[in-house]
MDAnalysis code that builds the backbone (N, CA, C; Angstrom):
import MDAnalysis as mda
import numpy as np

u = mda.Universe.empty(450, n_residues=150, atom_resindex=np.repeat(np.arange(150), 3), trajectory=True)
u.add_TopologyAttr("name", ["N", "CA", "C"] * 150)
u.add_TopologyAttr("resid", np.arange(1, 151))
u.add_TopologyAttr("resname", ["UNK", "UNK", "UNK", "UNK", "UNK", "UNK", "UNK", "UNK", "UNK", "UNK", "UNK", "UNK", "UNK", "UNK", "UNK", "UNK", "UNK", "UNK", "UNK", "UNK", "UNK", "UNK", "UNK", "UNK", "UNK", "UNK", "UNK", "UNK", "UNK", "UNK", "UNK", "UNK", "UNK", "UNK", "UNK", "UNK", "UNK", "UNK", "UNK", "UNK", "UNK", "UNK", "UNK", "UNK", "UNK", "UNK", "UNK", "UNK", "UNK", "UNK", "UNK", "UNK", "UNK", "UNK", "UNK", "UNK", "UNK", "UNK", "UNK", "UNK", "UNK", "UNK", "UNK", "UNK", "UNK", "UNK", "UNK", "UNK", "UNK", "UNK", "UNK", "UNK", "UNK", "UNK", "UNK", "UNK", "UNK", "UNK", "UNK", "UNK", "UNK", "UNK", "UNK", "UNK", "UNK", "UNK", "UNK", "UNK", "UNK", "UNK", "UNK", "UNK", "UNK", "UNK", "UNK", "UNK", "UNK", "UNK", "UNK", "UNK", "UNK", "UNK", "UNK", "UNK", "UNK", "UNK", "UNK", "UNK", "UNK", "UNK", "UNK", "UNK", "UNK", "UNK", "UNK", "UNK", "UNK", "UNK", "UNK", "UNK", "UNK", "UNK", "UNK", "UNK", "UNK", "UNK", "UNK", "UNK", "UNK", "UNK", "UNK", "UNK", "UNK", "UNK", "UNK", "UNK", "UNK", "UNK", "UNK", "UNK", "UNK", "UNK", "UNK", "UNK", "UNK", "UNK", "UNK", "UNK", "UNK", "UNK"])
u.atoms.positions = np.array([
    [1.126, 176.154, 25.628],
    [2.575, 176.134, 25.449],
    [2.952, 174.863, 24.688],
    [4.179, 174.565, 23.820],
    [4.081, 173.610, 23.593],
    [4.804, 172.604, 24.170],
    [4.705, 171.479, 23.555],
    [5.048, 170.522, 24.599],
    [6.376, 170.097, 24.275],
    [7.762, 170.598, 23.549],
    [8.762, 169.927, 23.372],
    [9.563, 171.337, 24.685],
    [8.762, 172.534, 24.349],
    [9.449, 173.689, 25.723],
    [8.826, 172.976, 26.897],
    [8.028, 172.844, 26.997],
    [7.349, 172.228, 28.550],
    [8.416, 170.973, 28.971],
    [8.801, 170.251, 27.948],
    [9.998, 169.226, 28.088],
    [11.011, 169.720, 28.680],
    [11.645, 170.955, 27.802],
    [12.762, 170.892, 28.095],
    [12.769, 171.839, 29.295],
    [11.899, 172.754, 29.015],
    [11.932, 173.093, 30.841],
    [11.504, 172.640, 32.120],
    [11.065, 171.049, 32.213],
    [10.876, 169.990, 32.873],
    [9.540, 170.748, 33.504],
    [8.343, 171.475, 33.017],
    [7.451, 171.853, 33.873],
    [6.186, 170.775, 33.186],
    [5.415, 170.874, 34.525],
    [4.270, 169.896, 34.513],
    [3.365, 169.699, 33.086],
    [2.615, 168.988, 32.642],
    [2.417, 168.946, 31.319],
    [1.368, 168.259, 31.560],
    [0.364, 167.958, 30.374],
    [-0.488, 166.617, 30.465],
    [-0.078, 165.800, 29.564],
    [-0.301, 164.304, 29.522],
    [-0.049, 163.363, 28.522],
    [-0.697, 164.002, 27.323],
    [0.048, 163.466, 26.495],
    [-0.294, 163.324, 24.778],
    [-1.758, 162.295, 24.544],
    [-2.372, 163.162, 24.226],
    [-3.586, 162.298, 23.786],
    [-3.279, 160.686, 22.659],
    [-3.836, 159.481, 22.739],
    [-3.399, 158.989, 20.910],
    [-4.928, 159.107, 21.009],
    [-5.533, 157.653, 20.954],
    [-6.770, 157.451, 20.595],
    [-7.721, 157.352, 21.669],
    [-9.056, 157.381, 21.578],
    [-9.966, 157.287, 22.466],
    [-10.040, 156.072, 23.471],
    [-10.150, 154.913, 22.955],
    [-10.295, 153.956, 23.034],
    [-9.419, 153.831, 24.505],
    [-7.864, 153.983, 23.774],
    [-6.729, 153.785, 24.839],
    [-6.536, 154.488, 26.022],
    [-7.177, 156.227, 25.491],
    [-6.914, 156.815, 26.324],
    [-7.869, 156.453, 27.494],
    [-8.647, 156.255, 26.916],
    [-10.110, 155.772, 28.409],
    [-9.566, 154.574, 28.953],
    [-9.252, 153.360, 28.271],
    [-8.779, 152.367, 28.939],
    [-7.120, 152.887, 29.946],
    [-6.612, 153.489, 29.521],
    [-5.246, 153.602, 30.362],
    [-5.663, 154.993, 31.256],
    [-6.577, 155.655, 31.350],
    [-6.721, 156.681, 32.402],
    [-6.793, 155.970, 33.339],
    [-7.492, 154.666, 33.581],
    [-7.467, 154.192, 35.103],
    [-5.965, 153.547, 35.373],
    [-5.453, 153.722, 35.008],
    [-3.835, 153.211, 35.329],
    [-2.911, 154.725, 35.536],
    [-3.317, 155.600, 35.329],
    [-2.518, 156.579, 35.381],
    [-2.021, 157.613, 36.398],
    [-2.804, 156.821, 37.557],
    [-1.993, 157.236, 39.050],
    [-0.695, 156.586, 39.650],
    [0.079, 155.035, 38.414],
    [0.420, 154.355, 38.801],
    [2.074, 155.006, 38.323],
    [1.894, 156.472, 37.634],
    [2.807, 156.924, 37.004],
    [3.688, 157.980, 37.754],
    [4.447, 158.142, 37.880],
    [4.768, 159.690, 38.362],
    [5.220, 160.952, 37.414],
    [5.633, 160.164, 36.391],
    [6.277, 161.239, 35.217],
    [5.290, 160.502, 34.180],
    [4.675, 161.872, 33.326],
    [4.003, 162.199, 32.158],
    [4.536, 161.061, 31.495],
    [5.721, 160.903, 31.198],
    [6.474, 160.199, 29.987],
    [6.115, 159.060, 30.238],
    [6.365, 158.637, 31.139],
    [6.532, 156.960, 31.818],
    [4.239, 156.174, 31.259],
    [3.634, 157.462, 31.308],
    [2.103, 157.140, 31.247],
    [1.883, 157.186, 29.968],
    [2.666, 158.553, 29.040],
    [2.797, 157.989, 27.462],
    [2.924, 157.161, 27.202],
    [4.534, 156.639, 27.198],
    [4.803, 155.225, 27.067],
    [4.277, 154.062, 27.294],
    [3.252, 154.117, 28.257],
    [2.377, 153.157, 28.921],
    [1.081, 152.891, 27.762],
    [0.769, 154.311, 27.186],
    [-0.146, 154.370, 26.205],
    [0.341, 153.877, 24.982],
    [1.820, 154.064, 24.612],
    [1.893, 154.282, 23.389],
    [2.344, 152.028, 23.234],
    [2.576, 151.730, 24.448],
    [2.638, 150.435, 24.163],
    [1.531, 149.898, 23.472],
    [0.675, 150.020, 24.364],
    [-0.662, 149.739, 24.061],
    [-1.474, 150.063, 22.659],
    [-1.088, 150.784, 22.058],
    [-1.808, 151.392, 20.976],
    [-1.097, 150.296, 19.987],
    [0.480, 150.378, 20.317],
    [1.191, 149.677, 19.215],
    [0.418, 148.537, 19.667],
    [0.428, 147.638, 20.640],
    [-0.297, 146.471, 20.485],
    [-1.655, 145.879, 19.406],
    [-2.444, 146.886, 19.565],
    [-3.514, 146.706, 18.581],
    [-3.497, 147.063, 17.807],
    [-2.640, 147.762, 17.494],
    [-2.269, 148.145, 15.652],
    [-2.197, 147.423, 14.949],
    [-2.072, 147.114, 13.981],
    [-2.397, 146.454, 12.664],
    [-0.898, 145.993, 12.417],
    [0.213, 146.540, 12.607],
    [1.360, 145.794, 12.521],
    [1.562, 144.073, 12.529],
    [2.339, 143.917, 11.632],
    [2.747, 142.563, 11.896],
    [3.848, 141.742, 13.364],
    [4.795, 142.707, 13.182],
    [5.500, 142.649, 14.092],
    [5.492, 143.240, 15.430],
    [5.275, 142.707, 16.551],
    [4.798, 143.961, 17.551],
    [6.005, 144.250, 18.640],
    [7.187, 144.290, 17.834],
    [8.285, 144.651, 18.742],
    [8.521, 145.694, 18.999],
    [9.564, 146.624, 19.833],
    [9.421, 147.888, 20.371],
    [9.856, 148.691, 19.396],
    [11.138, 148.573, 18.403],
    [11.618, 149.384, 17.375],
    [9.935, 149.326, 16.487],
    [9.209, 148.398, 15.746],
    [7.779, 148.642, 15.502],
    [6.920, 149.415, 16.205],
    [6.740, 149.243, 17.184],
    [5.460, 149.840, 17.677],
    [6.041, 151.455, 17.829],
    [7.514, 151.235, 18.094],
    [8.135, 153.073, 18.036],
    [7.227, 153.672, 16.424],
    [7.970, 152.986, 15.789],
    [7.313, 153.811, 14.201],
    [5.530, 154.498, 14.092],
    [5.109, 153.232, 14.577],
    [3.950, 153.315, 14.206],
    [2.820, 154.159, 14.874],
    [3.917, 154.208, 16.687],
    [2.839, 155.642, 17.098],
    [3.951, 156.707, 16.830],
    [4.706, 156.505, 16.302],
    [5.573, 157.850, 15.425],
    [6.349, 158.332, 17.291],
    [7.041, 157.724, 17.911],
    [7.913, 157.831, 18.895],
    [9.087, 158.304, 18.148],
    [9.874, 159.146, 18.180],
    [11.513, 159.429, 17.929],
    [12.489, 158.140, 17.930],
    [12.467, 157.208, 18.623],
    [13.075, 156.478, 19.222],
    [12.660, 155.122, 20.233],
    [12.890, 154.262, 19.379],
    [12.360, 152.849, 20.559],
    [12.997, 152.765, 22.114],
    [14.135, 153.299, 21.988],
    [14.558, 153.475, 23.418],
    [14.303, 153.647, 24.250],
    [13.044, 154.712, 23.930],
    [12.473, 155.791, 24.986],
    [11.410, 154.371, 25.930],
    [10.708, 153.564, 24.618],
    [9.624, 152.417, 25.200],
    [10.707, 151.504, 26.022],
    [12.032, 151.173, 25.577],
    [12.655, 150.104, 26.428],
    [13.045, 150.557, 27.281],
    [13.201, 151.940, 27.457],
    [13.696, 152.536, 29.143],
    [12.516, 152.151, 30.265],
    [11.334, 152.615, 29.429],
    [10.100, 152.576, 30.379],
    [10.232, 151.018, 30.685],
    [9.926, 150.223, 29.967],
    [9.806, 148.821, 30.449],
    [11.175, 148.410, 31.611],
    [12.384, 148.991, 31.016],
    [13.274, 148.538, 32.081],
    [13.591, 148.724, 32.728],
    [13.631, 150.501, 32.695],
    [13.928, 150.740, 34.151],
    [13.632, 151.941, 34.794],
    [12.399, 152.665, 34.358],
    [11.310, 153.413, 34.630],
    [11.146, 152.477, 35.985],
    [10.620, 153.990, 37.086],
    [10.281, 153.454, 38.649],
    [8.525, 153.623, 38.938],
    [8.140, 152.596, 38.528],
    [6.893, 152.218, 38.327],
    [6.325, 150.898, 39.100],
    [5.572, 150.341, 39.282],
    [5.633, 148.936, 40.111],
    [4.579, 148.140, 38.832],
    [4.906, 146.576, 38.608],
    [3.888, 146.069, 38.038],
    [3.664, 145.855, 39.020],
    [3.972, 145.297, 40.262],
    [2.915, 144.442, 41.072],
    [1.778, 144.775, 41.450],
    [1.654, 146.569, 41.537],
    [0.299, 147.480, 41.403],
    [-0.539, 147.526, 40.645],
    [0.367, 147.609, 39.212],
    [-0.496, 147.293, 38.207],
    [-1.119, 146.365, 37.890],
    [-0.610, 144.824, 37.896],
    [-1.366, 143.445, 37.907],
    [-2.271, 143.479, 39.051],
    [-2.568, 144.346, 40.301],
    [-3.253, 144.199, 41.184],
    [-4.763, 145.033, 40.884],
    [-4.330, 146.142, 40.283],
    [-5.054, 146.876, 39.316],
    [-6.063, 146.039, 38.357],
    [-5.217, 145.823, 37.610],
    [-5.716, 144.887, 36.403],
    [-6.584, 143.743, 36.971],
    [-6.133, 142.907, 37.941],
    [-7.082, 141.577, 38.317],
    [-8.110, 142.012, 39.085],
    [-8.425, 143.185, 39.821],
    [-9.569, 143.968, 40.585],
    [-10.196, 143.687, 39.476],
    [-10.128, 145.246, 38.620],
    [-10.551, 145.234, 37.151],
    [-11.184, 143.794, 36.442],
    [-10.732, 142.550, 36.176],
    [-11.102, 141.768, 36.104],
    [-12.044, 141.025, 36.766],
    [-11.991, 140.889, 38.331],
    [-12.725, 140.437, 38.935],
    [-14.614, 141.113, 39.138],
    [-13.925, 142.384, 38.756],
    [-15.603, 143.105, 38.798],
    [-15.819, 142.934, 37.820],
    [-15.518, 142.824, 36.704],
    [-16.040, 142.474, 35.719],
    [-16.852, 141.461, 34.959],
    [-16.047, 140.125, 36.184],
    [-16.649, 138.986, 35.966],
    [-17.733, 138.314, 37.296],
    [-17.538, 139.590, 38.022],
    [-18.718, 139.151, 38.919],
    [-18.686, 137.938, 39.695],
    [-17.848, 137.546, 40.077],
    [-18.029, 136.055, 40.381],
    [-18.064, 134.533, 39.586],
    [-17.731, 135.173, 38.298],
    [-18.146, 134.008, 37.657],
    [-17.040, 133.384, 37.380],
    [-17.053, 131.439, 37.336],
    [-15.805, 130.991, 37.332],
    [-15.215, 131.294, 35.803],
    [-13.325, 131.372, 35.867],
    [-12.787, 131.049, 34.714],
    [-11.739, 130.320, 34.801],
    [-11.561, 129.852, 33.869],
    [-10.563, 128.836, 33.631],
    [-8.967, 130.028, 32.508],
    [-8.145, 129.963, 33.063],
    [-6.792, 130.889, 32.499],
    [-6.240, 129.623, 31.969],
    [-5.553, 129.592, 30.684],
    [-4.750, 128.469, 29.794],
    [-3.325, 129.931, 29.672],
    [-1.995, 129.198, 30.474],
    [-0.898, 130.308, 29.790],
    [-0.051, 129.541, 29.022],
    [-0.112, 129.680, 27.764],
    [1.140, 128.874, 26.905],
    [2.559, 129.887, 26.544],
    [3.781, 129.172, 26.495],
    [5.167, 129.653, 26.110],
    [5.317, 128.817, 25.399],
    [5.606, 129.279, 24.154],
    [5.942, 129.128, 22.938],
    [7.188, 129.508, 22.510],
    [8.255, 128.466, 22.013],
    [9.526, 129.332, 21.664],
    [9.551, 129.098, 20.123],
    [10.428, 129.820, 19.907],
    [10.420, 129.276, 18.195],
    [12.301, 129.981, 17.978],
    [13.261, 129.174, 17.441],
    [14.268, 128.931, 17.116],
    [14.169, 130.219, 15.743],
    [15.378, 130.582, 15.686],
    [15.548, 132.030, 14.768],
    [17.061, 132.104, 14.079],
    [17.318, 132.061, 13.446],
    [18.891, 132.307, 12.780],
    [18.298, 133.680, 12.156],
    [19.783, 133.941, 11.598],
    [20.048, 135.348, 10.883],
    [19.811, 136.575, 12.041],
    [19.511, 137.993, 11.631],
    [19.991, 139.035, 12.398],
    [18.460, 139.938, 12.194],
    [17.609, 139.283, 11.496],
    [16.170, 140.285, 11.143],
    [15.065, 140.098, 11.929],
    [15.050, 139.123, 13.133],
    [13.878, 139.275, 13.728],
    [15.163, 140.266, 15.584],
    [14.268, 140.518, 15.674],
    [14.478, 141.557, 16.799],
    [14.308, 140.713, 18.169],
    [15.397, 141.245, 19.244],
    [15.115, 140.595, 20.033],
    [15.644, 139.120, 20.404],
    [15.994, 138.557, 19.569],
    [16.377, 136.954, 19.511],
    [17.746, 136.634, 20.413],
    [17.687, 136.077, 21.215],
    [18.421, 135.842, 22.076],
    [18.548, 134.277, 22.540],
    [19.667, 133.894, 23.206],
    [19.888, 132.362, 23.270],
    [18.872, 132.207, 24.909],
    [18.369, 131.296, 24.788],
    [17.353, 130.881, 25.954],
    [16.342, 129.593, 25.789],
    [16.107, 129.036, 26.833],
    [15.587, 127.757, 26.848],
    [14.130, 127.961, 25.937],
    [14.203, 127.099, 24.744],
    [12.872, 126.902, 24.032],
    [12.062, 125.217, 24.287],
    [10.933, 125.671, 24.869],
    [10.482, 124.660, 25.222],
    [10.347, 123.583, 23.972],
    [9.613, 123.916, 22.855],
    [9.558, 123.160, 21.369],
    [10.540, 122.663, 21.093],
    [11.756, 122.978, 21.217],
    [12.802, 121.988, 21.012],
    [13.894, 121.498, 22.124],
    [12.925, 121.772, 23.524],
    [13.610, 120.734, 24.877],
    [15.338, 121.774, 25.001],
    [15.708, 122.528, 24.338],
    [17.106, 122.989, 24.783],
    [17.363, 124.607, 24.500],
    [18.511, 124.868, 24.995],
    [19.025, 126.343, 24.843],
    [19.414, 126.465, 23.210],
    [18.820, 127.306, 22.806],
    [18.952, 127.730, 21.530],
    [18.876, 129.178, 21.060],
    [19.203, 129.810, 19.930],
    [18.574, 131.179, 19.496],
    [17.161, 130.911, 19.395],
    [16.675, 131.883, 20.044],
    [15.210, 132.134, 19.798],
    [14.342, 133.235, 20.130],
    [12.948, 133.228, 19.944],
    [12.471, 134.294, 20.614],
    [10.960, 133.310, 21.272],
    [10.573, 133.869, 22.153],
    [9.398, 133.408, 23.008],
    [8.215, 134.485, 23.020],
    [7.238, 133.263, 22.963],
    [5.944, 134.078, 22.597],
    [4.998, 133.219, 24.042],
    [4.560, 134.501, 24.858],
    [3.760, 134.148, 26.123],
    [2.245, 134.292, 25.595],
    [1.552, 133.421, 25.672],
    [0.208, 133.261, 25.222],
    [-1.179, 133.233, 26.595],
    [-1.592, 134.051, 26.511],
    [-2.601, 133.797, 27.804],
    [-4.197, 133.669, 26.970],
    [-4.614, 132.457, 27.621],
    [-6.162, 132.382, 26.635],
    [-7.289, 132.892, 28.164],
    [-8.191, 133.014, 27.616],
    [-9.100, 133.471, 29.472],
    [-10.595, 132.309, 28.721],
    [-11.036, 131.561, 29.499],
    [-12.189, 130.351, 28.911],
    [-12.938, 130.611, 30.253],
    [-14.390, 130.740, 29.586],
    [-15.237, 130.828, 30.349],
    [-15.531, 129.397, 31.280],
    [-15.006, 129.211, 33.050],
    [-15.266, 128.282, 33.642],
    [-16.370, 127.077, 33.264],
    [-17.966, 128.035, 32.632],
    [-19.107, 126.928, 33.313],
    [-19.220, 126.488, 31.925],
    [-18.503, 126.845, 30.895],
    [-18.735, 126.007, 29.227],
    [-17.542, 125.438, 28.700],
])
């Protein structure tokens, strides 16, 4: 059947495939969903992330996995009924078996950077650390992961 009738007649569906890669990495997250859409979206973040784009904001990453609409990604992030705290609990398991025990050292940097005009997306007045005050800007959260024993 296809999937814009399966929509609109709200019956059960499976996610939209994108790529391999993602789809294997986000199947283990996908009990954390209750609606199809909310686990797309979950995918389709992700894909935009490693895309080749320059810009990796939500109106971008809409285009580029060919979404209708960025909205649909900022609903999910805002107010889709989902829990991160499951998911980061998820994710650091995930991590921890992975690393077996072994120590690491986490570096998290915030980065602001000051913005005039109306073309970067997102830009909003908020404390930028680089220049000590409230300004237009946008913030960039940086997480590095360094291997503890080197």
């Amino acid at each position: 059947m296809d999937v814009e009738i399966q929509i609109l007649k709200h019956l059960a569906r499976e996610a939209q495939p994108t790529v391999a890669i993602i789809d294997e990495y986000c199947a283990e997250y996908k009990d954390l969903f209750q609606e199809v859409r909310n686990y797309e979206c979950f995918k389709y973040l992700h894909l935009g992330i490693i895309s080749p784009i320059k810009r990796k904001s939500l109106p971008e990453i809409a285009k580029v996995v060919r979404v209708k609409s960025a909205q649909s990604l900022h609903h999910f992030l805002a107010n889709s009924e989902w829990s991160v705290n499951k998911l980061r609990s998820l994710r650091l398991n995930k991590i921890k078996k992975v690393l077996g025990g072994k120590a690491i050292t986490v570096v998290v940097d915030e980065t602001g950077d000051r913005k005039k005009g109306k073309k970067t997306d997102y830009v909003a007045r908020q404390y930028l650390g680089s220049i000590g005050k409230v300004d237009r800007g946008i913030l960039l959260i940086l997480r590095i992961l360094k291997d503890g024993g080197k």
